[in-house]
C-alpha positions as CSV (number, residue, x, y, z in Angstrom):
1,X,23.4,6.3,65.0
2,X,24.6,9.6,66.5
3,X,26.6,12.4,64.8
4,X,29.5,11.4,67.1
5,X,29.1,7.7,66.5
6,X,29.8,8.8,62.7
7,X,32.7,10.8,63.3
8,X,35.5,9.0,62.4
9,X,38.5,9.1,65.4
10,X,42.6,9.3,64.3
11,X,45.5,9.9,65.9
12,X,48.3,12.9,65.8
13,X,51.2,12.0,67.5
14,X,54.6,14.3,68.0
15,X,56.5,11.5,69.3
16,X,56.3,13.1,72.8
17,X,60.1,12.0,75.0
18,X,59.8,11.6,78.8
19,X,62.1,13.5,81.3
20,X,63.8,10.1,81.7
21,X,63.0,8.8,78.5
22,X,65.2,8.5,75.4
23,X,64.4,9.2,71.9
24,X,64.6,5.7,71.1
25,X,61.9,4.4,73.7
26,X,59.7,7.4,72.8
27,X,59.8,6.4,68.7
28,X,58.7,2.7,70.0
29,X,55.8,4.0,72.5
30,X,54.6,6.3,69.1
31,X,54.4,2.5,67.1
32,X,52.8,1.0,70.1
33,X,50.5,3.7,70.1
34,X,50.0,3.4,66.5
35,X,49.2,-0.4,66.9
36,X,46.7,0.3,69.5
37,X,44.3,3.0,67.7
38,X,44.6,0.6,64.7
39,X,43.1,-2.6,66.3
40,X,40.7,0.1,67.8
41,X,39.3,1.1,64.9
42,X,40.8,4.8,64.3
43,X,41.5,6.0,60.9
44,X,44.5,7.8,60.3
45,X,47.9,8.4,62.4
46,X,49.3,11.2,61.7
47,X,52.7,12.5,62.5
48,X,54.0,16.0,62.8
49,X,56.6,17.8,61.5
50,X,58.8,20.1,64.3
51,X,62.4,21.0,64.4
52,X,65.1,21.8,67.0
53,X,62.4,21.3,70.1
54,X,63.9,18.8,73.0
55,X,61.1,16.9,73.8
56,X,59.6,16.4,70.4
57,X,61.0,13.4,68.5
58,X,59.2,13.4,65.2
59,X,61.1,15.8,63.1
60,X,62.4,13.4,60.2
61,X,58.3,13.2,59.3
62,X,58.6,10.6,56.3
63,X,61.2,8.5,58.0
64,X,58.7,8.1,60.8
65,X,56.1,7.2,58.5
66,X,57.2,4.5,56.7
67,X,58.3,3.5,60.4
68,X,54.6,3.5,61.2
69,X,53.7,2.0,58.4
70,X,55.9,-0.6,58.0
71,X,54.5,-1.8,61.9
72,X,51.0,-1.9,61.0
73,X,48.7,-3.2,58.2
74,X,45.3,-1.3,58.0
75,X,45.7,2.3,59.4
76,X,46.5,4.9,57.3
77,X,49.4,7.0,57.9
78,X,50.7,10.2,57.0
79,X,52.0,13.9,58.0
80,X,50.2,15.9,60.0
81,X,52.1,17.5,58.7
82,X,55.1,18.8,56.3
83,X,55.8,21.8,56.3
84,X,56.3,22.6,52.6
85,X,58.1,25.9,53.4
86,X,61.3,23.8,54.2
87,X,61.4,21.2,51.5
88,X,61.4,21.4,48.0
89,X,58.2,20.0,46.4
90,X,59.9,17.2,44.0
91,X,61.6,15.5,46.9
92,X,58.4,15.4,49.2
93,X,56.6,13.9,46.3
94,X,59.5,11.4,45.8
95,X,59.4,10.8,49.4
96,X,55.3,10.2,49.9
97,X,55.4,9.1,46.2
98,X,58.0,6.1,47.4
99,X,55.9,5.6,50.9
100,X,52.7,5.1,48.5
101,X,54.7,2.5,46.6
102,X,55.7,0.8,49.3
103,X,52.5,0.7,51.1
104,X,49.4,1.5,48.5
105,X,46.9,3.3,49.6
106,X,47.8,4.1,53.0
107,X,49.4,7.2,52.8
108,X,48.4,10.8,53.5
109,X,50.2,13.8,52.8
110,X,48.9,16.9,54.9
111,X,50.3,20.2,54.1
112,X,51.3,23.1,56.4
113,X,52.7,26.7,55.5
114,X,54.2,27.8,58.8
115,X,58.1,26.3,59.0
116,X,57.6,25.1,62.4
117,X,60.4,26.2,63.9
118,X,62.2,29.1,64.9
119,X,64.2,31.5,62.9
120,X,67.6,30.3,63.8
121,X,66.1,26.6,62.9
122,X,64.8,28.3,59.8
123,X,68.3,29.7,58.4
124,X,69.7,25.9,59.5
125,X,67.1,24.2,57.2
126,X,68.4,26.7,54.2
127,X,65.4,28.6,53.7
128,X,64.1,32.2,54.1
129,X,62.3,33.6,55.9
130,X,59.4,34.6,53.7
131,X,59.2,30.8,52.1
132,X,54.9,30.6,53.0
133,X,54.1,33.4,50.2
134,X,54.9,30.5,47.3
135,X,52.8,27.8,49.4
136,X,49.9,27.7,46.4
137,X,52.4,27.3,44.2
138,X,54.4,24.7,45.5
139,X,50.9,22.8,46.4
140,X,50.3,22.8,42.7
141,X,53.8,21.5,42.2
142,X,53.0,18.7,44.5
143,X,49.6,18.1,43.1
144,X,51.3,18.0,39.7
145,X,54.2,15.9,40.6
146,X,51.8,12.9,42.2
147,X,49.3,12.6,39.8
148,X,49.4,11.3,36.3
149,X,52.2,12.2,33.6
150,X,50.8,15.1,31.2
151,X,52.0,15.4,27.7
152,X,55.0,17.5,27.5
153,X,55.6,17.4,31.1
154,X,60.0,17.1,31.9
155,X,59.9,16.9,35.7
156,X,58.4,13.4,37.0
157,X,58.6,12.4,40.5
158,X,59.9,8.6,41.1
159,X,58.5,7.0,42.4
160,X,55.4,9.2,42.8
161,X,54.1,9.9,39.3
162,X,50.8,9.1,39.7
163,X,50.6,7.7,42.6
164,X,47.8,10.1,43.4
165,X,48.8,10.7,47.3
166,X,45.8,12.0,48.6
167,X,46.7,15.6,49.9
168,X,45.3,17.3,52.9
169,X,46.0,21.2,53.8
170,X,46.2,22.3,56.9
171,X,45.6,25.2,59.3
172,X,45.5,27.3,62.3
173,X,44.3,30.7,60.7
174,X,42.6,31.2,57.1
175,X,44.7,31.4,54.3
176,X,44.7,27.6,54.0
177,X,40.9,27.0,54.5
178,X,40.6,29.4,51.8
179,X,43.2,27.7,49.1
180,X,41.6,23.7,50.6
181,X,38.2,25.1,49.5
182,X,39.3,26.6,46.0
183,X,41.2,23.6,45.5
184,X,38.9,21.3,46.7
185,X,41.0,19.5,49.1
186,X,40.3,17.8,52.8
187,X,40.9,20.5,55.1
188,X,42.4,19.9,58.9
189,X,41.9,23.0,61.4
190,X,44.7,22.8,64.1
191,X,42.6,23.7,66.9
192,X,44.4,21.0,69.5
193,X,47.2,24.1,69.8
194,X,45.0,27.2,68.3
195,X,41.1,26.8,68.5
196,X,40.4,30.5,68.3
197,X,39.8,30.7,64.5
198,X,37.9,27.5,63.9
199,X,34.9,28.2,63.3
200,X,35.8,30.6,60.9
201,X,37.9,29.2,58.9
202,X,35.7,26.1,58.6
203,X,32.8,28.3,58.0
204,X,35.1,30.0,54.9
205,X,36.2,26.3,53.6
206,X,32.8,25.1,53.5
207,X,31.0,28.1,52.0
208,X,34.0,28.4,49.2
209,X,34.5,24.7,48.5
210,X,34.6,24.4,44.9
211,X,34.2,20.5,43.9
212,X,37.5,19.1,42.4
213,X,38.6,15.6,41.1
214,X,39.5,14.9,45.0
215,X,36.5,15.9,46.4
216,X,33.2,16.2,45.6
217,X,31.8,18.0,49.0
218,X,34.1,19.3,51.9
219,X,35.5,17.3,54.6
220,X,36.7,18.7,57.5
221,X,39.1,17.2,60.4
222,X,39.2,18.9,64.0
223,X,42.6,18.6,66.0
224,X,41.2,17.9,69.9
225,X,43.7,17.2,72.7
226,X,42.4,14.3,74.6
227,X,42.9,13.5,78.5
228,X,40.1,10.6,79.4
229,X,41.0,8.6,82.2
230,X,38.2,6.7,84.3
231,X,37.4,9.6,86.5
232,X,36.8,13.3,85.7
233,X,39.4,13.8,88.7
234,X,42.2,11.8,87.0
235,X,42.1,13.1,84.0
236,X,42.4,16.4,85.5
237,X,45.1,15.4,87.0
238,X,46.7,13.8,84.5
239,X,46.2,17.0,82.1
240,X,48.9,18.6,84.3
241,X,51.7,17.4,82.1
242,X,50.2,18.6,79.0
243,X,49.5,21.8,80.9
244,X,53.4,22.0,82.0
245,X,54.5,21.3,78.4
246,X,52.6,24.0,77.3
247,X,54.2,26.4,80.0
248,X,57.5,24.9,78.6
249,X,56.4,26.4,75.2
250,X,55.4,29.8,76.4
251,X,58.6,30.1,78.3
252,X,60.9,28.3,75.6
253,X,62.3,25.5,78.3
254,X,62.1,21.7,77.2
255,X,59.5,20.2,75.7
256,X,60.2,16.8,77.7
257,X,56.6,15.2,79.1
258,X,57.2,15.7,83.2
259,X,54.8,13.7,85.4
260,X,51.9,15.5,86.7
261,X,51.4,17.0,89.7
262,X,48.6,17.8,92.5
263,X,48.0,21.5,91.6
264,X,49.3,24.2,88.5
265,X,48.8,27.2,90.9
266,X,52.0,27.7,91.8
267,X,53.7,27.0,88.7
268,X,52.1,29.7,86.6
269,X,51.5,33.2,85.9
270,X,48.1,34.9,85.4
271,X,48.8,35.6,81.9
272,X,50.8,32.2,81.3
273,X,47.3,30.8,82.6
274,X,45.5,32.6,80.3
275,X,47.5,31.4,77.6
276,X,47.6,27.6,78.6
277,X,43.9,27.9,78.6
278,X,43.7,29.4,74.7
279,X,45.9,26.6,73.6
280,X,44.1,24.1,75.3
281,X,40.3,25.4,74.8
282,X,39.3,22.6,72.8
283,X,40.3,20.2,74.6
284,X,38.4,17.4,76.0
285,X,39.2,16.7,79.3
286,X,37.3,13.8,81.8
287,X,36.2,10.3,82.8
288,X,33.7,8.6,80.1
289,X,30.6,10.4,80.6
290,X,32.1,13.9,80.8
291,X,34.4,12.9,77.8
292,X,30.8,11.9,75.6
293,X,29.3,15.4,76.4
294,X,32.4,17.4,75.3
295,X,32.9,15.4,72.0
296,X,29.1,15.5,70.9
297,X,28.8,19.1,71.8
298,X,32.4,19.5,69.0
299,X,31.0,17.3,66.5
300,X,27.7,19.1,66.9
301,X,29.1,22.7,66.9
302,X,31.6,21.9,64.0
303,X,29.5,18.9,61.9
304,X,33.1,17.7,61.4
305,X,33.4,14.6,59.5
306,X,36.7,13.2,62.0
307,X,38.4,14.2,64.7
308,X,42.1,14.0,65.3
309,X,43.1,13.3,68.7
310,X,46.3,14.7,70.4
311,X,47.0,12.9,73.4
312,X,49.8,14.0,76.1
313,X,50.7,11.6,79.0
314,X,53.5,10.7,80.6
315,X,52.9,7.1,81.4
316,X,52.1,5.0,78.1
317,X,49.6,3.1,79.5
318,X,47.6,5.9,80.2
319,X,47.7,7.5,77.2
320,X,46.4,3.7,75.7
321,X,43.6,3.5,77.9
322,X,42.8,7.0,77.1
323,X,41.8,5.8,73.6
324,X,40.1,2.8,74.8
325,X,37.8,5.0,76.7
326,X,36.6,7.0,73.3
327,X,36.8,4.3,71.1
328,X,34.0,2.6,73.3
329,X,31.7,6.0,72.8
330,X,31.3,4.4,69.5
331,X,29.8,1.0,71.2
């Protein structure tokens, strides 16, 4: 067996809405998805947490959750993730400890410190801007509130109280492979938006990890936007929409998936380029065999234990037959 053959595959979706979609046909294409990677064999699906962006439908994370969950019966399913900066820690752990009642042992929790949004979306939620420093704490809180009741204790989650949630912290810099490896927690690097730190904030997890009740050795996930199609040149091509949502970002338009088109020249800047590409560097672009070299040559450079696929399309079907084609890497 290879290293990739190992590697276990999931799925991060943002609930992605079409330029002629609705919200409500983008929530069921995110369940059909979900469906899909399940009967394929995939791991996790993960949803993300993201305010006030049009285009990106996946804000109320643990509403979407139990949505997910309730529509399938093996994957597991989770946040990927909250960002704990705009909730208060007892009614996150109600809320996961509630989806981990409801469906046992199916349910991650993954952690983020950035608010994921922007400061005007960050005074609407009711918090300040400087809510990140208390993340440790608050992670403690969490870890506190989900596992069992101590003597003496006077705040209980519940549901949640030891429900024993399995938490994940995630990252795109350091701080938070730094706390996952004193805490001994999975750790997810969020190199499908921000790969330029990766391999040093793995490197800082692994050689920091201190063994916990959780974990006894690290485990690392690697975020890797996916375009596979049956030909190197169709994937290219369809990479164009994830390339103009992207360019959406930079320039703060809509987030809406547009079709793709022949050729990006015209469309961008030099530096907007340049900045597409950073965004994008991971990712693994191609038709089957050019998909296998990029993904072994990941696993290999990062000895991650799974990857997390993000996966960009505008047409559904594609973006399904995109996972068929790495599933079968496995075969």
């Amino acid at each position: 067996m290879t290293r990739l053959q190992d590697t276990a595959f999931s799925m991060l979706d943002l609930v992605p809405v079409r330029d002629t979609g609705t919200e409500a046909e983008a929530l069921a294409n995110s369940l059909q998805l979900a469906r899909h990677v399940e009967a394929l064999g995939f791991r996790r699906f993960w949803l993300a947490e993201h305010h006030n962006m049009d285009g990106v439908a996946s804000s109320a994370t643990p509403v979407l959750v139990g949505y997910i969950a309730a529509g399938t019966s093996r994957i597991r399913v989770g946040s990927g993730g909250v960002m704990l900066p705009n909730h208060a820690p007892l009614v996150v752990a109600e809320q996961f400890g509630t989806l981990a009642t409801l469906y046992p042992d199916r349910i991650d929790l993954g952690l983020g410190r950035a608010p994921g949004a922007d400061r005007t979306t960050l005074m609407a939620l009711r918090r300040s801007a400087d809510d990140g420093e208390d993340f440790p704490e608050h992670v403690s809180t969490l870890q506190r509130l989900l596992g069992p009741a101590q003597p003496g204790q006077k705040l209980f989650a519940v549901p949640g109280t030891n429900t024993r949630v399995p938490i994940w912290l995630l990252g795109s810099s350091l701080f938070s492979a730094q706390l996952a490896a004193q805490r001994g927690l999975p750790y997810a690097f969020a190199s499908h938006f921000a790969p330029r730190m990766l391999h040093q904030a793995l490197r800082i997890y692994r050689d920091n990890f201190q063994p916990s009740e959780t974990l006894e050795k690290p485990y690392v996930m690697v975020g890797v936007p996916l375009q596979a199609a049956p030909t190197d040149e169709e994937a290219e091509h369809n990479a164009t929409t994830a390339y103009q949502r992207a360019l959406a970002l930079i320039r703060g338009h809509s987030l809406k998936l547009v079709p793709p088109v022949p050729s990006m020249a015209s469309r961008w800047l030099p530096h907007e380029q340049d900045a597409v590409g950073n965004l994008y560097g991971l990712a693994v672009i191609g038709g089957p065999e050019r998909v296998k070299q990029r993904l072994e040559m990941i696993v290999e450079q990062t000895q991650a234990d799974e990857i997390i696929f993000t996966c960009d399309m505008y047409d559904q079907a594609h973006r399904l037959r995109a996972c068929d084609i790495v599933a079968a890497l496995k075969d």
